[in-house]
TIROLO-179171 format. One line per field, with one value per residue: x, y, z of N, C-alpha, C, O in turn. Coordinates in steps of 0.02 Angstrom, whole numbers, plus 50000, padded with zeros to 5 digits. Example, Ala and Ser with C-alpha at 12.3 -4.5 7.8 and 13.67 -1.06 7.14 Angstrom:
BEGIN
n_X	[50660,50642]
n_Y	[49716,49888]
n_Z	[50390,50354]
ca_X	[50615,50684]
ca_Y	[49775,49947]
ca_Z	[50390,50357]
c_X	[50660,50645]
c_Y	[49835,50002]
c_Z	[50390,50394]
o_X	[50712,50670]
o_Y	[49834,50057]
o_Z	[50423,50402]
END
This chain:
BEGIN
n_X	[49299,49431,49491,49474,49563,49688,49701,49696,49852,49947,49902,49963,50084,50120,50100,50198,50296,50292,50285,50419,50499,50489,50529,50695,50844,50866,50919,50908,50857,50919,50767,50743,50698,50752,50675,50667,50590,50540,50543,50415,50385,50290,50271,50263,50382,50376,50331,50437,50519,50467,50436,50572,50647,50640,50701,50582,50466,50359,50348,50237,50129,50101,50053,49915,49856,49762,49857,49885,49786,49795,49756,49758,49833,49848,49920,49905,50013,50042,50150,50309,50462,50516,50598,50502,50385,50462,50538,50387,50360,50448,50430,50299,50327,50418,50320,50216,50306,50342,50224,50181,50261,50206,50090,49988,49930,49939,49964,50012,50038,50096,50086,50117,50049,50090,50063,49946,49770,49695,49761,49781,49640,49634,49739,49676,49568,49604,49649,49550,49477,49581,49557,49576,49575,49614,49656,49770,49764,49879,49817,49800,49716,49573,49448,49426,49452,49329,49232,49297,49335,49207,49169,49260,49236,49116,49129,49171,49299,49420,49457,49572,49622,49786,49894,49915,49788,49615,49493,49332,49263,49145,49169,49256,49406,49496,49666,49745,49912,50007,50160,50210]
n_Y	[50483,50519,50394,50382,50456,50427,50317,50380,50432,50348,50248,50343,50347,50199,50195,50293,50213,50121,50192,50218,50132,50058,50145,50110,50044,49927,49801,49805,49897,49873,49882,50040,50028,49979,49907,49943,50014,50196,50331,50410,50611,50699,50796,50936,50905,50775,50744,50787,50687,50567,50602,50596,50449,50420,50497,50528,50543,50653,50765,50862,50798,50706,50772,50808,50699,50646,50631,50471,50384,50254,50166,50010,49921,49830,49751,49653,49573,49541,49482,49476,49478,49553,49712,49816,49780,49733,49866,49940,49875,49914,50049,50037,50010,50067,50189,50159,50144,50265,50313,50269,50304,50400,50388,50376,50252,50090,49975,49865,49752,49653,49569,49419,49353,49270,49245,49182,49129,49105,49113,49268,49275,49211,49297,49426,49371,49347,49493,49547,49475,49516,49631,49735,49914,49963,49899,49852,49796,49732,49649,49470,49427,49485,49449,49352,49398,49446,49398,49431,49551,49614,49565,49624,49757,49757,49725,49827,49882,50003,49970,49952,49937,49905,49942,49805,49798,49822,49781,49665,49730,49821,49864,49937,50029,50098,50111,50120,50091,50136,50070,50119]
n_Z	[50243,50281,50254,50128,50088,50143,50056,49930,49932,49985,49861,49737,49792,49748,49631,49601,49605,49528,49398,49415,49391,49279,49203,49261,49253,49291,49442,49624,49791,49966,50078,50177,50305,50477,50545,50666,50809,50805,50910,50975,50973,51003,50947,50807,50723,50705,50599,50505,50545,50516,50369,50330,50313,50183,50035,49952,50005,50074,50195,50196,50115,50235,50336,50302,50345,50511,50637,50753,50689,50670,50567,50484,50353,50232,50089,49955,49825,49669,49608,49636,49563,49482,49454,49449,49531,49651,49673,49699,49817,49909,49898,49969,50105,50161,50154,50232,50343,50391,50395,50519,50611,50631,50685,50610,50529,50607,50594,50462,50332,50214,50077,49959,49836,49698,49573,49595,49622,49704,49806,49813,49844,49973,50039,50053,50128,50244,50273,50273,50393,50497,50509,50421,50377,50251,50107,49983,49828,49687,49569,49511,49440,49319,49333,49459,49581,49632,49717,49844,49853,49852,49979,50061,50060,50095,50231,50267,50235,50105,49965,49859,49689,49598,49455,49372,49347,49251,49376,49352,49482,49541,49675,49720,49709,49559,49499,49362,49275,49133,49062,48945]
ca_X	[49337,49509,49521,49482,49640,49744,49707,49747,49917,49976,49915,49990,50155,50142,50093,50282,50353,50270,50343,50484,50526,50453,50602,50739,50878,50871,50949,50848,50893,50879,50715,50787,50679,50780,50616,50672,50515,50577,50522,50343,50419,50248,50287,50262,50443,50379,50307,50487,50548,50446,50465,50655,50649,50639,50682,50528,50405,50350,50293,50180,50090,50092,50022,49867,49817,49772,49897,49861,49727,49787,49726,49799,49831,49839,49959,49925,50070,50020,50214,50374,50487,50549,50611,50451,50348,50520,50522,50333,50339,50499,50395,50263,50352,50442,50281,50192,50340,50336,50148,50168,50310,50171,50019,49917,49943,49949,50020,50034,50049,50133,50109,50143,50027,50156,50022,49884,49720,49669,49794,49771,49564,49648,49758,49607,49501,49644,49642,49486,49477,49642,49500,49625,49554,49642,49662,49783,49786,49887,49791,49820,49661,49520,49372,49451,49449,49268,49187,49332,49341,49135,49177,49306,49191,49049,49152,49196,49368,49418,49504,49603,49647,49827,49941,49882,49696,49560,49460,49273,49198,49125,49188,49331,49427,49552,49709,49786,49974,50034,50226,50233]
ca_Y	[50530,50510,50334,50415,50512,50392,50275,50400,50443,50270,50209,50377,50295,50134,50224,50330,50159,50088,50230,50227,50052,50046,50163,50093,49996,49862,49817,49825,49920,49859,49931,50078,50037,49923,49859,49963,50070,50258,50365,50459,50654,50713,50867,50959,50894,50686,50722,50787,50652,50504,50601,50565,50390,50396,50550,50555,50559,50733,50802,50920,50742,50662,50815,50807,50618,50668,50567,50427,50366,50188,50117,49946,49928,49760,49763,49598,49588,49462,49461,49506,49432,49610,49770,49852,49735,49756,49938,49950,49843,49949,50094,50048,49998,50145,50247,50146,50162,50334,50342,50232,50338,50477,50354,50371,50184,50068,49903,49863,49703,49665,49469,49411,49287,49221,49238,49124,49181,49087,49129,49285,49283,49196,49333,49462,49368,49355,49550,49565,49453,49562,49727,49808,49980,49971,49844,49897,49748,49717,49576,49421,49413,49530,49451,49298,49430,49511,49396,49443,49628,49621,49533,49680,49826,49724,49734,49917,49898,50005,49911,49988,49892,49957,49926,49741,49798,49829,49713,49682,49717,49897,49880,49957,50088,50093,50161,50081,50120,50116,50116,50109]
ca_Z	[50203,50305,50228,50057,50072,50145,50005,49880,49968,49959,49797,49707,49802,49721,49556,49560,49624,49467,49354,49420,49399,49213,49155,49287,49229,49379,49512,49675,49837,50010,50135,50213,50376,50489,50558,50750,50819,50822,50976,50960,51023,51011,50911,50745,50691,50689,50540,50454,50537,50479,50296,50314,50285,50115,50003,49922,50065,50092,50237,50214,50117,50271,50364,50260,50389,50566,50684,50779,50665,50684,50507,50453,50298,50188,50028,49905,49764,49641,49599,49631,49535,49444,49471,49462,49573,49718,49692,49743,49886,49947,49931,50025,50162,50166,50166,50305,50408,50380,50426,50569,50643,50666,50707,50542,50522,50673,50573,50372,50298,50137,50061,49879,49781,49655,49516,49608,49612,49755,49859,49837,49872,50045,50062,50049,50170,50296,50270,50319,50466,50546,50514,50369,50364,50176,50067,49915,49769,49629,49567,49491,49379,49336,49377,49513,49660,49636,49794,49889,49839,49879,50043,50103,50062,50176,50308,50293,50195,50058,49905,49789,49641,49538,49413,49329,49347,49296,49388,49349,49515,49556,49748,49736,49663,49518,49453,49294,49248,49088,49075,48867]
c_X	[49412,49542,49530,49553,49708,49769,49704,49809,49950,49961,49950,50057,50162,50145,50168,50292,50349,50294,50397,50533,50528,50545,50676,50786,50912,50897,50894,50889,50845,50825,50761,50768,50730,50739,50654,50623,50564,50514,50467,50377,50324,50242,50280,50338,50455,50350,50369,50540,50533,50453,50537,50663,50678,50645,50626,50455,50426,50319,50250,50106,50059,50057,49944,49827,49822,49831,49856,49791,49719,49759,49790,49775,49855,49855,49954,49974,50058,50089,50273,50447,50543,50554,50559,50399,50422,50524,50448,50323,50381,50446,50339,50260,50355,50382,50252,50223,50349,50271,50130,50196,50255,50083,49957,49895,49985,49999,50009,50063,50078,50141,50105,50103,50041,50096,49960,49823,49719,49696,49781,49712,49584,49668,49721,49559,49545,49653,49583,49484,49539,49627,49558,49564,49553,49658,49676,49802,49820,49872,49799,49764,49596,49452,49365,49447,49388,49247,49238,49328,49266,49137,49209,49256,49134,49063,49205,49267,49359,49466,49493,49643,49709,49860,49918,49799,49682,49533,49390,49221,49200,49152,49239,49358,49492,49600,49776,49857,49993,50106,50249,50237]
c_Y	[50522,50447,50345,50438,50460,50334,50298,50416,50385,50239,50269,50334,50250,50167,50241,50258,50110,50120,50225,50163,50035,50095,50156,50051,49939,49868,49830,49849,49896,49939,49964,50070,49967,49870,49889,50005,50131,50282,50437,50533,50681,50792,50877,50915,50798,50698,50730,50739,50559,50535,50580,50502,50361,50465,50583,50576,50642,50731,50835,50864,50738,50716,50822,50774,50658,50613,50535,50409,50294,50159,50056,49946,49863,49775,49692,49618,49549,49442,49505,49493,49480,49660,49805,49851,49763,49822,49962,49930,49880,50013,50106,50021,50048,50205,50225,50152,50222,50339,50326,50272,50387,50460,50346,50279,50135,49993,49927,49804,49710,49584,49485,49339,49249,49203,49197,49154,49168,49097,49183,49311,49267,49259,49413,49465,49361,49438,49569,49548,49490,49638,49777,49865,49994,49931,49860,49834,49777,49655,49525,49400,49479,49501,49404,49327,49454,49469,49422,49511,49636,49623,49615,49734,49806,49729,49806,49942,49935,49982,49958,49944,49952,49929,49870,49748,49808,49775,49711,49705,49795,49914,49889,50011,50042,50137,50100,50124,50092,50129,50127,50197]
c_Z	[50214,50274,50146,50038,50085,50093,49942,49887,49940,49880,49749,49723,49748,49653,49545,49566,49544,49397,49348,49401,49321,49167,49188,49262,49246,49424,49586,49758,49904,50048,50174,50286,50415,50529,50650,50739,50830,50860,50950,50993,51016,50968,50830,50690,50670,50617,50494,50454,50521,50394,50290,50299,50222,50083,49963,49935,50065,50139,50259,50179,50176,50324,50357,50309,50447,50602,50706,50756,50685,50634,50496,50388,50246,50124,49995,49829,49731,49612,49636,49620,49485,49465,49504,49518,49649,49725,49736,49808,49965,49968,49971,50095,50188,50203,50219,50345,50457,50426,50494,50624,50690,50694,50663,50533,50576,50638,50503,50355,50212,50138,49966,49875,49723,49593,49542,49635,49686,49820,49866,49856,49955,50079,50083,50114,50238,50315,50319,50420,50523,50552,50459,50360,50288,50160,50000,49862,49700,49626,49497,49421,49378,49330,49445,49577,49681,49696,49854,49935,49879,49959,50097,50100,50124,50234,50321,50250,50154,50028,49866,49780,49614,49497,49361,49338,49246,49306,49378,49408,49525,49632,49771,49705,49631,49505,49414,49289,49194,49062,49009,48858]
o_X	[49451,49603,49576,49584,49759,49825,49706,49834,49973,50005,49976,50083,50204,50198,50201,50301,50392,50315,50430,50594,50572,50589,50722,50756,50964,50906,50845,50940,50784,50832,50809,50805,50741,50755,50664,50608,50618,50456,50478,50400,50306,50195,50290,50333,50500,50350,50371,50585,50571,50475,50556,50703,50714,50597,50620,50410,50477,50264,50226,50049,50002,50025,49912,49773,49868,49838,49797,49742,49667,49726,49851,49719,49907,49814,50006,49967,50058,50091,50269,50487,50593,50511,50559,50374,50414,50514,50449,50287,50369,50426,50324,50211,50316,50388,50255,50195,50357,50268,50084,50166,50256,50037,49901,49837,50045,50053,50000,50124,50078,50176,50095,50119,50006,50090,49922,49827,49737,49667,49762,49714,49557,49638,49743,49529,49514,49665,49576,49487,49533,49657,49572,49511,49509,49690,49633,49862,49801,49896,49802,49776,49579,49403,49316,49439,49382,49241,49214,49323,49267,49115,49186,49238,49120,49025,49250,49284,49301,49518,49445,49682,49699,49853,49900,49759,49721,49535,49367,49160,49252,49156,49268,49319,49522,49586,49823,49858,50000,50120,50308,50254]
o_Y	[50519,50441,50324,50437,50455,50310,50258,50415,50377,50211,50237,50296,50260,50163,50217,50238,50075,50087,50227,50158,49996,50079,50185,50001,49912,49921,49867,49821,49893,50000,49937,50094,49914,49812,49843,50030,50124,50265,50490,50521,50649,50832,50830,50902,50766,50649,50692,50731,50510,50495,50547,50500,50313,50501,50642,50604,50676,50703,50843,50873,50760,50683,50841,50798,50700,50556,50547,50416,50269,50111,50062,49964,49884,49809,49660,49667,49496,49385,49563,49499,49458,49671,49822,49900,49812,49844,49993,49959,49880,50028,50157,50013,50075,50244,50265,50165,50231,50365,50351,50278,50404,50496,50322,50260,50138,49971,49985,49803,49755,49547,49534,49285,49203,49145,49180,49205,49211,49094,49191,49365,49301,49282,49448,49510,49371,49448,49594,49579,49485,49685,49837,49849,50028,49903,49877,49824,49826,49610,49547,49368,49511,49538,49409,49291,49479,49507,49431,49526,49662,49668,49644,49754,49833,49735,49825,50000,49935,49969,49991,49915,50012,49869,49891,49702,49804,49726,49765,49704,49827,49973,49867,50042,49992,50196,50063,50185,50030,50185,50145,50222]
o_Z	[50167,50267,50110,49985,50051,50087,49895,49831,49884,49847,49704,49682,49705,49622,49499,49509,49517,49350,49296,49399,49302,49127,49159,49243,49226,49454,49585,49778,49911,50048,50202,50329,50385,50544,50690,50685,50858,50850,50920,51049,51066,50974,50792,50630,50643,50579,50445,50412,50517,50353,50241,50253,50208,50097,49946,49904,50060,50140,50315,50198,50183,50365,50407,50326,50452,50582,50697,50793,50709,50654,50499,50368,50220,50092,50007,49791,49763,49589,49657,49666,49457,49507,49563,49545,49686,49781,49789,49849,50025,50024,50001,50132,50228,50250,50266,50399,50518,50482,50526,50678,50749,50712,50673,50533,50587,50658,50484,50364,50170,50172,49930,49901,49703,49572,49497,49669,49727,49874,49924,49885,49999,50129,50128,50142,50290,50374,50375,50473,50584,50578,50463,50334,50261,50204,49959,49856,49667,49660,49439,49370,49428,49321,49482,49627,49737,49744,49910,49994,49935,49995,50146,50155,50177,50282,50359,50237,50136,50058,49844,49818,49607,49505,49306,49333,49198,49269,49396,49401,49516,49650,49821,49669,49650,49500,49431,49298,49193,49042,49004,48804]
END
């Protein structure tokens, strides 16, 4: 159930990042994290201060995940080459850093498959084999990932497909954005 939630949390993210990007008028801003670990205080107040990060993290969201869950989390991009695609990837930095701050999320990957299927079925099964808890695709084709997608659920992952879906396989969840 806790992974349920955390993998609607995050893909709503990508979803604004995917809105948001759709009526933006470019330009791309650097990751606000500087990639330094900030100091666990153990208190009610890590959660307002992993929401600070980013103005649009909320904390009473991130309240929702128990701490120290420790999920990894596995982000394939099948591009990023545009606004929309760099905005998402910002924000889910942002939000794992956020989540990490307070222990919901122990690591978080983030790779880019440059349109190739195969790369990213690799990037999938490299997911797996590092135990991603979550596995969030934008994918490159909709039916090129289904043994992959199959593969991750077998070994406990959940996969959520967004944005360039839908994909044909049932082992996963969806959420389509349409920015017209």
């Amino acid at each position: 159930m806790k992974k349920r939630i955390l993998a609607a949390i995050m893909v709503a993210v990508l979803a604004m990042g995917a809105l948001a990007a759709c009526g933006s008028g470019g330009g791309t801003d650097e990751a606000k994290d500087s990639g330094q670990e900030t100091e666990k205080s153990g208190g009610a107040d890590d959660y307002e201060a992993a929401a600070s990060r980013a103005d649009w993290i909320v904390a009473e969201d991130l309240k929702t995940l128990d701490k120290d869950q420790g999920y990894k989390v596995g982000f394939t991009d099948n591009f990023d080459g545009n606004t929309l695609h760099q905005q998402q990837e910002r924000y889910f930095q942002d939000l794992c850093n956020s989540m990490k701050d307070v222990g919901i999320v122990s690591d978080f990957t983030l790779v880019v498959a440059n349109n190739d299927v195969a790369t990213q079925v690799q990037q999938i099964e490299t997911f797996i084999m590092e135990g991603c808890d979550l596995i969030i695709v934008d994918p490159c084709s909709s039916s090129g990932l289904d043994g992959a997608i199959e593969e991750a659920k077998a070994a406990g992952a959940t996969v959520v497909v967004f944005n360039d879906g839908p994909v044909s396989s049932p082992d996963c969840y969806q959420l389509n954005v349409d920015c017209v």
